[in-house]
C-alpha positions in Angstrom: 109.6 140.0 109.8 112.9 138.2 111.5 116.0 136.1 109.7 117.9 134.6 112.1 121.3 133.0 110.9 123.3 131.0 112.9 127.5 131.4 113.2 127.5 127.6 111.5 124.6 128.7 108.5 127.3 131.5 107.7 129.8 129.1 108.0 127.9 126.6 105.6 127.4 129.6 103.3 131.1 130.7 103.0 131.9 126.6 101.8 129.5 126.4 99.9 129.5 129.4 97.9 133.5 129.3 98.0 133.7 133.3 97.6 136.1 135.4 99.4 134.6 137.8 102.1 132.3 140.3 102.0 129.8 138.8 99.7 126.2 139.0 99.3 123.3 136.1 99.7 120.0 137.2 98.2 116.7 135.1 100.0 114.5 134.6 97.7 111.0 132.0 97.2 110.9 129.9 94.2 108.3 128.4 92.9 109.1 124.2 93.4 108.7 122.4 96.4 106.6 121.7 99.2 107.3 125.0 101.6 106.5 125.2 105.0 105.3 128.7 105.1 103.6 129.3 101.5 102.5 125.8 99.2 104.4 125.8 96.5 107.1 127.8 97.1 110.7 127.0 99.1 113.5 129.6 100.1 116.3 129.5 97.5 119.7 131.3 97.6 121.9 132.6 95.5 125.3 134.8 95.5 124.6 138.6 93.6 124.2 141.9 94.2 121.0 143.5 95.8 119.5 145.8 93.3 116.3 147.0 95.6 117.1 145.6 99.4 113.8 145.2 101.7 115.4 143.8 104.3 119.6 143.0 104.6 121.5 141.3 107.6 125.1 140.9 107.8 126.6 137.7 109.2 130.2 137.2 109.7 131.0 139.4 106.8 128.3 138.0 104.5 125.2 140.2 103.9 121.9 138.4 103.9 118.8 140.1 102.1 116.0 140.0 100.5 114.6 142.3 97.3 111.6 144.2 98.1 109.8 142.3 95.5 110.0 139.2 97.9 109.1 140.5 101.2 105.4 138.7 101.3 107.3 135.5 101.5 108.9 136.7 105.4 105.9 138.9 106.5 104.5 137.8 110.2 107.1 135.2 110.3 110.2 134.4 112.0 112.6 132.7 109.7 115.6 130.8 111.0 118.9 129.3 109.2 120.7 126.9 110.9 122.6 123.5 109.8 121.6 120.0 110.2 124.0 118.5 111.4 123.7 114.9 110.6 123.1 115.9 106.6 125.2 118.7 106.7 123.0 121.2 104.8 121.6 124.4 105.7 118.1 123.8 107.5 115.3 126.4 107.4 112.4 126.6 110.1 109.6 129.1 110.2 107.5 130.4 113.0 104.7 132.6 112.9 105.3 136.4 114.5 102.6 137.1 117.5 101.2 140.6 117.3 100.4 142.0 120.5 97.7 143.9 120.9 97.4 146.7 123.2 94.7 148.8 124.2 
């Protein structure tokens, strides 16, 4: 599993959310859409407190993370946030990890 956020997807994040620094993002799937990585399901964000953190990344003084419930949605992936530009809204891509193999 790796998140990658950008300096402008934290940036996005702070306007959006309008909160004061430090403040917390939880990743999360939700069931609605047409997902990239799993049918069915989309990233979602919202602004709380982790209860159980699987995985946590601080950005810029904004900690990213995800509840150990919701791990299987990044497993063997890389997952980027970035910003379209053009729409201004945050823009996720996925890429599959590569396990080596060594023998």
């Amino acid at each position: 599993m790796f998140i990658s956020i950008d300096e402008k997807a934290s940036l996005w994040f702070t306007r959006e959310f309008e909160f004061n620094k430090p403040f917390s993002i939880r990743m999360y799937p939700q069931y609605a859409g047409f997902g990239q990585k799993h049918k069915g399901y989309s990233l979602a964000f919202s602004a709380e407190h982790p209860a159980n953190i699987g995985f946590t990344k601080e950005v810029n003084g904004i900690t990213f993370y995800v509840e150990g419930n919701d791990v299987w949605f990044f497993e063997d992936t890389e997952t980027y946030l970035t910003v379209d530009d053009h729409l201004d809204e945050i823009q996720v891509s996925y890429k599959e990890e590569i396990s080596a193999v060594i023998s």
